[in-house]
Every structure is written in structure tokens, then in C-alpha cells.
C-alpha positions in Angstrom: 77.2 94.4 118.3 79.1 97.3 119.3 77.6 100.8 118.2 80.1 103.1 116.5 78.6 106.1 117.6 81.5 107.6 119.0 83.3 107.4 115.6 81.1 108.1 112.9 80.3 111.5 111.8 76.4 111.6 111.1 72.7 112.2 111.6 72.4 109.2 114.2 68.9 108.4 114.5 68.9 105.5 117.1 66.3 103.3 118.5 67.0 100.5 121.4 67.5 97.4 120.8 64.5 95.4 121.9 64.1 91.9 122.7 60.0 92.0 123.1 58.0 89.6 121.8 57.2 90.3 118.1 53.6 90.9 116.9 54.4 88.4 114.1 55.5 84.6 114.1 57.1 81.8 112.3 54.0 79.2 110.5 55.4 76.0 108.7 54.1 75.1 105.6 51.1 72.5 106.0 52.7 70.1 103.9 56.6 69.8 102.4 58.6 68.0 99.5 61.1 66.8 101.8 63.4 66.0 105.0 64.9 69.4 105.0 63.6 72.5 103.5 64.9 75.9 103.0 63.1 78.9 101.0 65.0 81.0 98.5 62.5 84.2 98.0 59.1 85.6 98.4 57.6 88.1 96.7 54.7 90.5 97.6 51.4 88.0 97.4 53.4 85.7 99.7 54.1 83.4 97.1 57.2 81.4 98.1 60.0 79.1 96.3 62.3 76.9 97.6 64.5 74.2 97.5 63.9 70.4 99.7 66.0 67.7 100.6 64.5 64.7 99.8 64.6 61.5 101.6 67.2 59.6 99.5 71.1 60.0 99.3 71.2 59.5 95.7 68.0 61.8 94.5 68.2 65.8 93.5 67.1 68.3 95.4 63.4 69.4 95.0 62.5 72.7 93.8 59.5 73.9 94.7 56.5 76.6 94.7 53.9 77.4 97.4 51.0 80.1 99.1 53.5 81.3 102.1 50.5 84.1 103.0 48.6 81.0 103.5 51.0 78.7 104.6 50.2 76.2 102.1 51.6 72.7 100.7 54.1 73.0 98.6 53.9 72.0 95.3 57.0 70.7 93.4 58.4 72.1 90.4 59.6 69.8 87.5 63.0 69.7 86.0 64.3 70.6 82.4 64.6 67.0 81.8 64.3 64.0 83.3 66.6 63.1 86.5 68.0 66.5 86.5 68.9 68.6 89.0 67.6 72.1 89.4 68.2 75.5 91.8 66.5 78.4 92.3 67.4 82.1 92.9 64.0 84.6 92.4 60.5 84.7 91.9 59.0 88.3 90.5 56.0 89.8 91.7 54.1 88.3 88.7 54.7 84.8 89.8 57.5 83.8 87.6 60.1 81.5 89.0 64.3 82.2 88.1 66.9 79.5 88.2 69.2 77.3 86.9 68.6 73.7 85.1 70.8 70.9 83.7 69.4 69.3 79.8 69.5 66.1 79.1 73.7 66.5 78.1 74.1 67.9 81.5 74.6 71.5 80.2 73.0 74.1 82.1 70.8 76.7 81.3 68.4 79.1 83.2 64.6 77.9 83.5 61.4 80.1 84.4 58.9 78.5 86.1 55.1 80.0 86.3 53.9 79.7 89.8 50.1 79.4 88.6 51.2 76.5 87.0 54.0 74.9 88.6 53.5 71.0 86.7 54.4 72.5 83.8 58.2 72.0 82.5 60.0 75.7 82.9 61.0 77.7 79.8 64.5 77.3 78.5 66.4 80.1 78.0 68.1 79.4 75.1 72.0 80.4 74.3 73.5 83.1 71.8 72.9 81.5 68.7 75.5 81.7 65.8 75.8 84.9 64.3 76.8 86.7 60.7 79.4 88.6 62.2 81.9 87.4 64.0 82.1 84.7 61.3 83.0 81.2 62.3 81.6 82.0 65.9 79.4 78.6 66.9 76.7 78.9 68.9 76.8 79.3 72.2 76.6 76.2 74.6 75.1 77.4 78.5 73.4 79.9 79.6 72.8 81.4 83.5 69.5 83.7 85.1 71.1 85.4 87.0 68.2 88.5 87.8 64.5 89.1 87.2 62.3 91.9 87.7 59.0 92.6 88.7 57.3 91.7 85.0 59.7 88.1 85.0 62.2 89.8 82.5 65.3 87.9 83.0 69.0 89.3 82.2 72.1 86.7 83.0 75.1 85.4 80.9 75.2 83.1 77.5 78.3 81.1 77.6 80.5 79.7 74.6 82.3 76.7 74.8 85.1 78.0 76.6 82.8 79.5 79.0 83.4 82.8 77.7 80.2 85.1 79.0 78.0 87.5 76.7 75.6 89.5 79.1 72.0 88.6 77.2 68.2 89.4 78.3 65.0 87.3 78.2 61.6 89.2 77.8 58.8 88.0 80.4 57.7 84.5 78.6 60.5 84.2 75.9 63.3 81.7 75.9 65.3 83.4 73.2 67.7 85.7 74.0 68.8 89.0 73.4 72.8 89.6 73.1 73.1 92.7 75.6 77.5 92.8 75.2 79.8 92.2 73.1 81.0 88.6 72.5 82.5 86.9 75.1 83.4 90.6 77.0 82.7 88.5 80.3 80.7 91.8 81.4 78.4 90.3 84.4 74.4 91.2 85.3 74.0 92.4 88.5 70.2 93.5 88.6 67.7 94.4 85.9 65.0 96.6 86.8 61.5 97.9 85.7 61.0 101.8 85.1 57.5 103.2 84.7 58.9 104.2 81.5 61.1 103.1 79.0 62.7 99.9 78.7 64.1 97.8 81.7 67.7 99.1 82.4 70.2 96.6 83.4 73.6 96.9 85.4 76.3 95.1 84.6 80.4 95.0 85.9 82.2 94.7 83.1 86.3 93.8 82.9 88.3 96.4 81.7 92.2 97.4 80.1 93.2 98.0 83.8 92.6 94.7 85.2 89.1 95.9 87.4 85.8 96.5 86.4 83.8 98.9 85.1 80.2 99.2 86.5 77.5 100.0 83.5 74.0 100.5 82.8 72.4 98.7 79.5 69.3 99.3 78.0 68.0 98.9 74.7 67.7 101.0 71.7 66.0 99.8 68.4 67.2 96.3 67.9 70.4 96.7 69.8 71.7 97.8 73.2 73.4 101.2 74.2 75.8 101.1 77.5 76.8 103.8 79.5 79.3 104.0 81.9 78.6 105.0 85.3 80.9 107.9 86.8 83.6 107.4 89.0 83.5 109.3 92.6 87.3 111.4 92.8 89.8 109.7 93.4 88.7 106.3 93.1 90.1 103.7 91.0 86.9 101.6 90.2 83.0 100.7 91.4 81.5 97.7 91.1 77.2 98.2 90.7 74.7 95.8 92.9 71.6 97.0 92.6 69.3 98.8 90.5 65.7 100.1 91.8 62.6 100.9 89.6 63.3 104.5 90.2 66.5 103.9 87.5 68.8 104.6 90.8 71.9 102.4 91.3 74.0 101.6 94.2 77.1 100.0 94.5 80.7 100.3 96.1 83.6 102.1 94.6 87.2 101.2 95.7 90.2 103.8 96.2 93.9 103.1 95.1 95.2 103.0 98.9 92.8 100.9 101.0 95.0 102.2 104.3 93.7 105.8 103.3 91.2 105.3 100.7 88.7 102.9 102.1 86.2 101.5 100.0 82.7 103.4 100.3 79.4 103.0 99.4 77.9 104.4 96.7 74.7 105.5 94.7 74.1 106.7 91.5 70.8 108.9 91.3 70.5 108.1 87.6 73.1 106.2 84.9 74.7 109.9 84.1 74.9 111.1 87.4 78.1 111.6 89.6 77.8 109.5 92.9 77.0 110.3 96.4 79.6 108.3 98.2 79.6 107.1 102.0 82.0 108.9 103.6 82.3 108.4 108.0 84.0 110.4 110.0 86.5 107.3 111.7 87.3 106.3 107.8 86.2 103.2 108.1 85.6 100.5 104.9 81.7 100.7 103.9 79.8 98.5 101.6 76.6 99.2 100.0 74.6 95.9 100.7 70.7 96.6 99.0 68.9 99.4 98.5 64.7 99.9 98.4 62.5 101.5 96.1 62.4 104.3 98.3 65.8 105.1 97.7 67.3 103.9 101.1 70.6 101.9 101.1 71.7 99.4 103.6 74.9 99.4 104.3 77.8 97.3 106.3 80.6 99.1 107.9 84.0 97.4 109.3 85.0 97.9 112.8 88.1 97.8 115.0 86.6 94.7 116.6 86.6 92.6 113.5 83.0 92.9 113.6 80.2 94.7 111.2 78.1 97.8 111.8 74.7 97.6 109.9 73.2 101.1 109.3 70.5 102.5 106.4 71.8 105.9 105.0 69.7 107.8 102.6 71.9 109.7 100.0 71.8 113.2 100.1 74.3 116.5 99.1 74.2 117.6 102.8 78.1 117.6 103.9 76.8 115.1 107.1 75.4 111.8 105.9 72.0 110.7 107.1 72.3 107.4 108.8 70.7 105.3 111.4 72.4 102.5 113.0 70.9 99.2 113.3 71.2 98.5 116.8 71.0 94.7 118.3 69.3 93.3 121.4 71.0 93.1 124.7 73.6 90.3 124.7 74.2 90.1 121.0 76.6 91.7 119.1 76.8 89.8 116.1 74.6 90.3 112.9 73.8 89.8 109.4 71.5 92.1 107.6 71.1 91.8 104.0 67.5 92.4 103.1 65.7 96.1 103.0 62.2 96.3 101.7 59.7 99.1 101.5 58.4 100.7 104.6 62.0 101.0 105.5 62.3 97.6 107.3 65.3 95.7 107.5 65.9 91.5 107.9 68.6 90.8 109.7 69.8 87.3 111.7 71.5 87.7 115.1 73.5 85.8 117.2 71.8 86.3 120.4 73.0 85.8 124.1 72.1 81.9 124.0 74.6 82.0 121.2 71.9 80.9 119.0 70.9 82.6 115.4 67.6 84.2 115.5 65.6 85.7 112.7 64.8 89.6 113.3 63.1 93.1 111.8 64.9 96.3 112.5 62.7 99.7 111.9 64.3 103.1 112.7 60.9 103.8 115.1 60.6 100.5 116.9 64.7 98.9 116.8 65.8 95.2 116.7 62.8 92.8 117.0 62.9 89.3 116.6 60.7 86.6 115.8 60.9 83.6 118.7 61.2 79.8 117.7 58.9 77.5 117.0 59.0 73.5 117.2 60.8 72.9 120.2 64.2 74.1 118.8 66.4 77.1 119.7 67.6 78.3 116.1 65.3 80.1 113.0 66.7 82.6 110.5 65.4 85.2 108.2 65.9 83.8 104.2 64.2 86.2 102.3 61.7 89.6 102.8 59.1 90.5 99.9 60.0 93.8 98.2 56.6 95.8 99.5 58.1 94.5 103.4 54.8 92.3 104.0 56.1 89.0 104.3 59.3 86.9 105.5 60.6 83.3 104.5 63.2 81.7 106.5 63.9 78.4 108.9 63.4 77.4 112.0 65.1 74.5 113.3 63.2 72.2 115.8 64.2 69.8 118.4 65.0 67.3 115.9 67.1 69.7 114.3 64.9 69.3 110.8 64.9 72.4 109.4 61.4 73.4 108.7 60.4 76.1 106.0 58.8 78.8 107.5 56.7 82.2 106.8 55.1 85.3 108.8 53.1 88.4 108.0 55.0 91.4 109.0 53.1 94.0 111.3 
């Protein structure tokens, strides 16, 4: 990928890109569900979850659970009811297991899994019931998990019957939910986090009067929840929140009323009443705030004249000149996805390389683009998902079958 050094104004800290041999390597799981695998997260004890392919054109896909620090078998995780299908999305850092489950009446609703005990049938969370006030409001049919934090707290989206959305949260081991919105406001959960104080806050994009969104922070008080609005950067006509960190820090994108002039930027909230720090690069080019780590750096995606993207970290400052690093690529490539940043400042990222084939790789300011090689006698593997603490990395590798094999590495 090209570099836009030329054209952005900044503090560019560079490092090559490298196409040595990384200290780390893909290992497959000793034993799997299924003809092909994928994994969906990992958190920071290496525990892994996924989703399999069985071999059957008729049968659901297999969730399941297993030791990726060890490389174990994996073990699979049981539906909400019989001959349903499931999917996954998260597992915290206290083993519990997000997704999504059909009943028995093929409604769906999110299930938590506990890894320590995977046989056992995941928690329901259960819809909005019927409440005093509005009067004549039924209870609610579906819900969706949509994000989990570090304790297994879940926050996602109780749904009536004509799949209008409440935003509602699920303490760590409850089913029952907890109406975070109004009624059928259609506000959305982004994230939910866990402060070392106070209760877990949790962002939300909400619709609005003027046909966009407005991006809010919830968090309960007493028996209810309080919102507050995050500010709006001048000038700009909405932001939409992504992320929110343990450090109650928030980033997000905010969008301008003349995208010619007024490109989208990045931005990040340093608490819920703050006024944001917004990316601003000296060619005005469209930026996107993509994750951010508990160390407050952000990663972010910038458009470029070639059609292409332009990864970079930036860490949000007041200084007039933004501190940024690009993410450089190996020789021969010039394609990338990064969408993972964990702690230690280390980015995942998937290239296309010069064989034209994807590739899993790590990016760190000090050491550049470094990726992992295949394994299995095929040409393709790519990075899935990157624990939070930037130990360990899921992803696929593809082998000369092309099966696609889960796979699992300790970082250096």
C-alpha cells in the first residue's frame, strides 16, 4: 500500500515494512468439530470460540469453545433448544461466551455460554417484559447480544413484535434484562465497558428529529438509566460512537454537512462530557476511527486517491500536529486490512501480499509489518481475532486441500 507521507500533515513515526520470518506461528487445534472451521475471538488466557462446518448439508453450524494457548480440542457448545442453530460474536476475559440463539419457535435471542462448562445449555437473555406504563405494551418477542465486557455483562437490543429495538443490559450471569432506552427508540449498543469505578457505561447511536444519529453514553443510576449525549466537534452535523475502553474514553467518527470539504474524521471523546479531539490531515482526506486500546491509542483508516486505505494509529492529543504512525506493508503488497489493536500497541492486520495471496500479520511502531507464514501446505492464512492484553491471535490458515483449519499463536 502506498504511504501518504507526502500528504499528511503529522508526527510520522515510520518503521519498514518487513517480510522476516516472525518469531511466532500458526498451531491448529489438536482436534475440531468440523470440515471447516473459523474462530470468532480470543480473549487474554487464550481461550478461543468459534464456529465449524459440519459434515452434512442439512446440519447447523457448530459453535464451539477451546484452550487456543494450548491448542486444544475443541469442545462443542450446545444450542438453546434442540436442532437450533446458533452464532457467536465475543467471549470476555472471564470466560463467558456472547451470541445469538434461535428457541424452540425459531425466535431469536442472545445466549451466554460459560467456557468452564461448555455442556451446559447457555443462559437466555430474556426480552423486555410487559410494563405498567406504556399500558397495553405486550412483551417483547427477540432479543440480540450485541457487546460484552471484561466481567460477561452483556448490553444489546430487546425487540417487540414489529422489531422495534429497546437498548437493554444483562448483568454477568442474569438472563433478565434491564431496559437501558426508551421504548422502541431503536437507539443501538455499540460497546459496553468496565470502569474501575462506578457502573459499566455503555455507548449507544441513537436516531434522532434530523434523520441521523446521535451517539450517547448510558449508565445507570438507582433503578433506572441516565444518558448523556456526547458533544459534537464544530461544524459537524453528527458522530456515530464505536468503542468504549475501560478508561470511560470513546471513539468514534463524526460526519460534516459537505463531504467534498468536510470529510468525515475520526474522533475521540476523553470522557462522556468532553468535547472531541478530531483527526484532522493535512491532504483532507476521509478518516475513520476503526478500534481503540486501553491505552488510549486509536486505529484508524484513511481514504486515498488510489481507491485504496491508509492504516495508521494516532494517539489524541491538543497539540495543533496530530501524532500518528503509519502502518507500513511489506514489499510487494499494497493492500491491507487492519481492524484489531490490542495492548502493547500491536496491531492485526491481513495483507495481500506479492503472491497475491492474504496473509495474516502484526504491525508495531518499533519492529513494522510482520507476518506469520503458512502452514499445511497451503498459500492463504488470516488474522480473525487478537486478545485485548496483545498475547494471543486466532485466525485461518488454509491448506493444500483448501480446508480451512482454525488456528492460534503466542505473540512475542
Amino acid at each position: 500500500m502506498k504511504s501518504s507521507a507526502i500528504t499528511i500533515l503529522g508526527f510520522g513515526f515510520y518503521a519498514a515494512g518487513l517480510s522476516v520470518t516472525h518469531a511466532a506461528a500458526w498451531v491448529p487445534f489438536s482436534a475440531t468439530l468440523g470440515t471447516q472451521c473459523v474462530p470468532i475471538d480470543i480473549n487474554d488466557s487464550g481461550t478461543t470460540v468459534g464456529m465449524c462446518r459440519p459434515a452434512s448439508d442439512t446440519a447447523n453450524n457448530i459453535p464451539w469453545v477451546a484452550d487456543g494457548a494450548a491448542h486444544g480440542a475443541q469442545t462443542a457448545l450446545p444450542p438453546l433448544a434442540s436442532g437450533q442453530p446458533c452464532n457467536l460474536r465475543a467471549i470476555s476475559n472471564n470466560g463467558k461466551v456472547m451470541g445469538n440463539c434461535a428457541d424452540a419457535s425459531n425466535s431469536h435471542f442472545g445466549s451466554v455460554w460459560a467456557a468452564t462448562s461448555p455442556a451446559a445449555t447457555p443462559l437466555k437473555l430474556d426480552s423486555l417484559p410487559a410494563p405498567l406504563i406504556p399500558l397495553l405494551r405486550p412483551k417483547d418477542v427477540s432479543t440480540k447480544a450485541v457487546a460484552i465486557n471484561d466481567q460477561g455483562d452483556v448490553a444489546g437490543s430487546s425487540f417487540d413484535a414489529d422489531n422495534q429495538g429497546t437498548a437493554v443490559f444483562y448483568a454477568n450471569g442474569s438472563g433478565t434484562p434491564e431496559r437501558v432506552s426508551g421504548w422502541g427508540d431503536n437507539c443501538a449498543v455499540a460497546d459496553i465497558n468496565l470502569p474501575t469505578s462506578g457502573t459499566p457505561q455503555i455507548a449507544l447511536n441513537c436516531p434522532n428529529s434530523a434523520g441521523n444519529t446521535t451517539a450517547r453514553v448510558a449508565e445507570k443510576s438507582g433503578l433506572s438509566y441516565s444518558m448523556t449525549n456526547l458533544a459534537l466537534p464544530t461544524g459537524a452535523s453528527y458522530c456515530t460512537v464505536s468503542r468504549a475502553i475501560n478508561a470511560s474514553k470513546f471513539v468514534g467518527t463524526c460526519i460534516y454537512p459537505n463531504s467534498a470539504v468536510n470529510v468525515r474524521k475520526s474522533a475521540f471523546w476523553s470522557d462522556k462530557t468532553s468535547t472531541p479531539l478530531v483527526l484532522t490531515l493535512s491532504s483532507d482526506s476521509k478518516n475513520m476511527a476503526i478500534r481503540i486500546n486501553e491505552s488510549g491509542l486509536v486505529l484508524v483508516s484513511q481514504a486515498t486517491a488510489d481507491g485504496l486505505n491508509q492504516f495508521m494509529t494516532w494517539f489524541p492529543s491538543r497539540f495543533p500536529i496530530p501524532a500518528i504512525a503509519f502502518i507500513t506493508l511489506p514489499v510487494g503488497s499494497k493492500q491491507a486490512d487492519a481492524g484489531m489493536i490490542a495492548n502493547g500497541n500491536v496491531v492485526a492486520l491481513n495483507i495481500l501480499n506479492a503472491g497475491q495471496h492474504e496473509q495474516g500479520c502484526t504491525w508495531k511502531q518499533s519492529v513494522g509489518t510482520v507476518c506469520l507464514p503458512p502452514i499445511g501446505g497451503g498459500k492463504i492464512n488470516t488474522v480473525v481475532a487478537i486478545s485485548k492484553n496483545g498475547t494471543y491471535m486466532a485466525g485461518t490458515a488454509m491448506d493444500a486441500t483448501q480446508t480451512n483449519i482454525p488456528v492460534t499463536t503466542t505473540l512475542p
